[in-house]
N, CA, C and O atoms as CSV, one atom per row, in Angstrom:
chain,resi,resn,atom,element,x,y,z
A,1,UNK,N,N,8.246,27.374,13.936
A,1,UNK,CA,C,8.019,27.376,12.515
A,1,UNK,C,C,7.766,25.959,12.008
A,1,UNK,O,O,6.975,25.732,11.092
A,2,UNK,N,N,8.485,24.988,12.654
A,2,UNK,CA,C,8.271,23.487,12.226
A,2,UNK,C,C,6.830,23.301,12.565
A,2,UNK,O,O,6.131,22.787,11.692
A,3,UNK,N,N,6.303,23.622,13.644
A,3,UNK,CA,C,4.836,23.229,14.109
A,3,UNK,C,C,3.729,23.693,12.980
A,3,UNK,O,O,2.766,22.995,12.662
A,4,UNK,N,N,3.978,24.774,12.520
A,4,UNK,CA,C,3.274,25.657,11.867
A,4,UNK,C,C,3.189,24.850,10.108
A,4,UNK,O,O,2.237,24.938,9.333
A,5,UNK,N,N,4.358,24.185,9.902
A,5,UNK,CA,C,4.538,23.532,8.552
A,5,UNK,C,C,3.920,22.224,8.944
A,5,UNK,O,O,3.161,21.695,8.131
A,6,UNK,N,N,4.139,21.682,10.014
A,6,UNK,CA,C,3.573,20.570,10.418
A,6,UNK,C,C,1.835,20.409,10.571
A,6,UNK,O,O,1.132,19.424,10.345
A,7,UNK,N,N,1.553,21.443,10.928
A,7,UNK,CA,C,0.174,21.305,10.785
A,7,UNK,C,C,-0.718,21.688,9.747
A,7,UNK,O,O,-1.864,21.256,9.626
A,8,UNK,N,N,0.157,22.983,8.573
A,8,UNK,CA,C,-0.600,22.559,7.701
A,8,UNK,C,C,-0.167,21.455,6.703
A,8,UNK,O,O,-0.812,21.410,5.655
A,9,UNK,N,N,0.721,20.658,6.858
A,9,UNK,CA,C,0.899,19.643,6.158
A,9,UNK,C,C,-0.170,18.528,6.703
A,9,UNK,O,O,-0.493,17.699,5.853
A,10,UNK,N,N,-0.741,18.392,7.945
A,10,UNK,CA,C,-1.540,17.663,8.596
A,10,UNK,C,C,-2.750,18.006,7.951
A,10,UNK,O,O,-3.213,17.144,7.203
A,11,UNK,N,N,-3.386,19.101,8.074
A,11,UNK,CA,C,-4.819,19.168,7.372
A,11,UNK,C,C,-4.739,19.302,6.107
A,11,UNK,O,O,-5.923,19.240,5.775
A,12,UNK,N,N,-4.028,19.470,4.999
A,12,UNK,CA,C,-3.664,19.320,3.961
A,12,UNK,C,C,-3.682,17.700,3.935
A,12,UNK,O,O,-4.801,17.330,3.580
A,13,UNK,N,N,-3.140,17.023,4.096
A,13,UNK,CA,C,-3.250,15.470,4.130
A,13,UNK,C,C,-4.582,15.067,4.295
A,13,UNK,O,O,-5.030,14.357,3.395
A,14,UNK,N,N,-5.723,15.502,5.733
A,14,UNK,CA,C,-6.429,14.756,5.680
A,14,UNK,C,C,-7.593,15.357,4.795
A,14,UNK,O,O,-8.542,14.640,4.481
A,15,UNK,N,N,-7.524,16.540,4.436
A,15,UNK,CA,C,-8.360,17.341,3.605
A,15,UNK,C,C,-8.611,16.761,2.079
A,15,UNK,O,O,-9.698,16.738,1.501
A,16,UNK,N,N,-7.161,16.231,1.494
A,16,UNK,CA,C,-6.771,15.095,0.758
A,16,UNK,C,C,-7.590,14.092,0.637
A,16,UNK,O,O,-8.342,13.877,-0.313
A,17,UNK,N,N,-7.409,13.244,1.931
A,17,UNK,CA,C,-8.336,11.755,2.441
A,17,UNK,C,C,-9.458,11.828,2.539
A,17,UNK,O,O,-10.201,10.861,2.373
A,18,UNK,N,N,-9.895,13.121,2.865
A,18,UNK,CA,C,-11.865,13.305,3.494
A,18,UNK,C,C,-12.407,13.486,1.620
A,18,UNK,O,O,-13.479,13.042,1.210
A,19,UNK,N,N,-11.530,14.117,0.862
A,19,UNK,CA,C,-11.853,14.941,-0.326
A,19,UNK,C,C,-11.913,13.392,-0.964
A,19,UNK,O,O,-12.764,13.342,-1.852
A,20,UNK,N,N,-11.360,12.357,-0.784
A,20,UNK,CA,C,-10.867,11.401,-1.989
A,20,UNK,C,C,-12.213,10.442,-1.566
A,20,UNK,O,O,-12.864,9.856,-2.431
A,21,UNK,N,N,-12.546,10.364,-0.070
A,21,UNK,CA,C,-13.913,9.463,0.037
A,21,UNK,C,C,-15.100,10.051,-0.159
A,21,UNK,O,O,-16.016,9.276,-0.434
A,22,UNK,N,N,-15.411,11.444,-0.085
A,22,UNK,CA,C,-16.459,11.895,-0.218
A,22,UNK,C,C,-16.779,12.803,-1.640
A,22,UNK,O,O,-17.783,13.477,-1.872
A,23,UNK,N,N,-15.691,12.608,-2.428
A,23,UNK,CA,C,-15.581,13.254,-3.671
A,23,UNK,C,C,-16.541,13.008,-4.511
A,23,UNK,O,O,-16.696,13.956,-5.281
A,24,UNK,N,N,-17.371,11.995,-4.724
A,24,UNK,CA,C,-17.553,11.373,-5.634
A,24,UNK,C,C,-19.719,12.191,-5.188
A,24,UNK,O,O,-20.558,12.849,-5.803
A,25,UNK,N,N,-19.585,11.497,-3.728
A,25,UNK,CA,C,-20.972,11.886,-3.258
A,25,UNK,C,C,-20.856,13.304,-3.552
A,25,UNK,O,O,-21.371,13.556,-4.642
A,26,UNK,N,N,-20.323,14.406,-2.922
A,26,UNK,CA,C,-20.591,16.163,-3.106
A,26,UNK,C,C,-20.002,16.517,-4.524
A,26,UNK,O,O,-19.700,17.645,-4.914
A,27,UNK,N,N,-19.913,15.509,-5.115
A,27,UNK,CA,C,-19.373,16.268,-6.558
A,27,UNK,C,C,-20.328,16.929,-7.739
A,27,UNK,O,O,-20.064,17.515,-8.789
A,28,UNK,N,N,-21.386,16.613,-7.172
A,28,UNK,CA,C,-22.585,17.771,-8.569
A,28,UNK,C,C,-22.770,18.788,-7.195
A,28,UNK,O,O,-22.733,19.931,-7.649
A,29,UNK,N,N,-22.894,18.829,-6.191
A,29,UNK,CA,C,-23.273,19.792,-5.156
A,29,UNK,C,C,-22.162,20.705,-4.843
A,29,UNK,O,O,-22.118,21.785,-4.255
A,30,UNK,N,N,-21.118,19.826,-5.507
A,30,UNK,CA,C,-19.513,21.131,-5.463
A,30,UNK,C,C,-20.057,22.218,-6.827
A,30,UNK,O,O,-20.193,23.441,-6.865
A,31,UNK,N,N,-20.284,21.129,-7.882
A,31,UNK,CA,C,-20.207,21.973,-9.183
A,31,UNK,C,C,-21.665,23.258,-9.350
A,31,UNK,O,O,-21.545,24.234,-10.090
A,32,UNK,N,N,-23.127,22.957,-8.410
A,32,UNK,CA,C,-23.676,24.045,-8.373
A,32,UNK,C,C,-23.561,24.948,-7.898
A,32,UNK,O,O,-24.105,26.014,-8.188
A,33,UNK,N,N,-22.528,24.637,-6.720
A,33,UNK,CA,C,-22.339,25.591,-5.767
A,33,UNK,C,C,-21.303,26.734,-6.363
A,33,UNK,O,O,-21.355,27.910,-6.004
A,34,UNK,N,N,-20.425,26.259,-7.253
A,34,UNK,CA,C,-19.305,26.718,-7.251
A,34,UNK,C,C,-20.610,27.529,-8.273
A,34,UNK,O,O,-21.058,28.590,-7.838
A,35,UNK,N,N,-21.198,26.938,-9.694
A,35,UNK,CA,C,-21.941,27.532,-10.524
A,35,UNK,C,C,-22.523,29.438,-10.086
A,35,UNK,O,O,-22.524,30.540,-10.634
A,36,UNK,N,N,-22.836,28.969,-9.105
A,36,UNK,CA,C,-23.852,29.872,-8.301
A,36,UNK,C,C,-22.876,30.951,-7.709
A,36,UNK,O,O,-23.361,32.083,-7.710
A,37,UNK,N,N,-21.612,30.844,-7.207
A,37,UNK,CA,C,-20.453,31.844,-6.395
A,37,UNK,C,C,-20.457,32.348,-7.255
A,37,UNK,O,O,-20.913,33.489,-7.174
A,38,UNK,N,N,-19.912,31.819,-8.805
A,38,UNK,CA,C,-19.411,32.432,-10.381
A,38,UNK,C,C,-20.436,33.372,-10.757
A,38,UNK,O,O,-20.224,34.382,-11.427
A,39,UNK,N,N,-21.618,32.988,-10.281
A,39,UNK,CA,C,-23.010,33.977,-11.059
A,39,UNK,C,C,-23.017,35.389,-10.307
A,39,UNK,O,O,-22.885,36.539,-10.726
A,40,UNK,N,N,-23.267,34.733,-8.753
A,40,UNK,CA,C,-22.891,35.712,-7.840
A,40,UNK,C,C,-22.285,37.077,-7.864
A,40,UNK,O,O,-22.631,38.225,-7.586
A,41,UNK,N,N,-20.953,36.289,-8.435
A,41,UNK,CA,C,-19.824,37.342,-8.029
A,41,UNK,C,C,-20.305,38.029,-9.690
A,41,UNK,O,O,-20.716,39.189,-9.697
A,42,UNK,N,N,-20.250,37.504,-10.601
A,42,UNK,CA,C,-20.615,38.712,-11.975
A,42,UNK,C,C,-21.576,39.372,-11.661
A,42,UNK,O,O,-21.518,40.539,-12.049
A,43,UNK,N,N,-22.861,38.961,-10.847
A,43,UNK,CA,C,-23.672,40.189,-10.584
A,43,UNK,C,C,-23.202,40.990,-9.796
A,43,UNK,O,O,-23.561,42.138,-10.059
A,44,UNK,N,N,-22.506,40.901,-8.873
A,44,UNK,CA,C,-21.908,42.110,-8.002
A,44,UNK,C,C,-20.840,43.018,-8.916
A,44,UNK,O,O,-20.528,44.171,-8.617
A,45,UNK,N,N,-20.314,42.267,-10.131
A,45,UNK,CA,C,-19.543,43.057,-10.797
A,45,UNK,C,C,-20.311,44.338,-11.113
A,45,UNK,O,O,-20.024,45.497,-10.813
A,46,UNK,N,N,-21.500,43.788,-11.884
A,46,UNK,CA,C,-22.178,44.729,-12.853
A,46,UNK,C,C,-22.890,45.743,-11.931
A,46,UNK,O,O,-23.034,46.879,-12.380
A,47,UNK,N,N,-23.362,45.459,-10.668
A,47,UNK,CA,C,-23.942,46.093,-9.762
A,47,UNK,C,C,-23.135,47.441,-9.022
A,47,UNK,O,O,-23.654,48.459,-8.565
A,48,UNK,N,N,-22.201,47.198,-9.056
A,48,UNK,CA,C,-20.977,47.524,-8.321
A,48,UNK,C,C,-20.372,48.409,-9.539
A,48,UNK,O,O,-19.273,48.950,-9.422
């Protein structure tokens, strides 16, 4: 169980570190993307 807390405390950390240097570059390419899931998923609402 320790291993299991231990490792996601490990990629949680560096997920952290990768997110804090590259944040800045993928940050309009986060926000269309995410734009586009949000559109996505309401058309499957209405479809559905």
């Amino acid at each position: 169980m320790v291993r299991g807390n231990l490792t996601t405390f490990a990629f949680s950390w560096f997920g952290v570190r990768i997110g804090e240097k590259s944040g800045s570059w993928l940050e309009s390419k986060a926000e269309i993307f995410g734009g586009v899931v949000l559109i996505l998923i309401g058309v499957k609402m209405l479809v559905v």
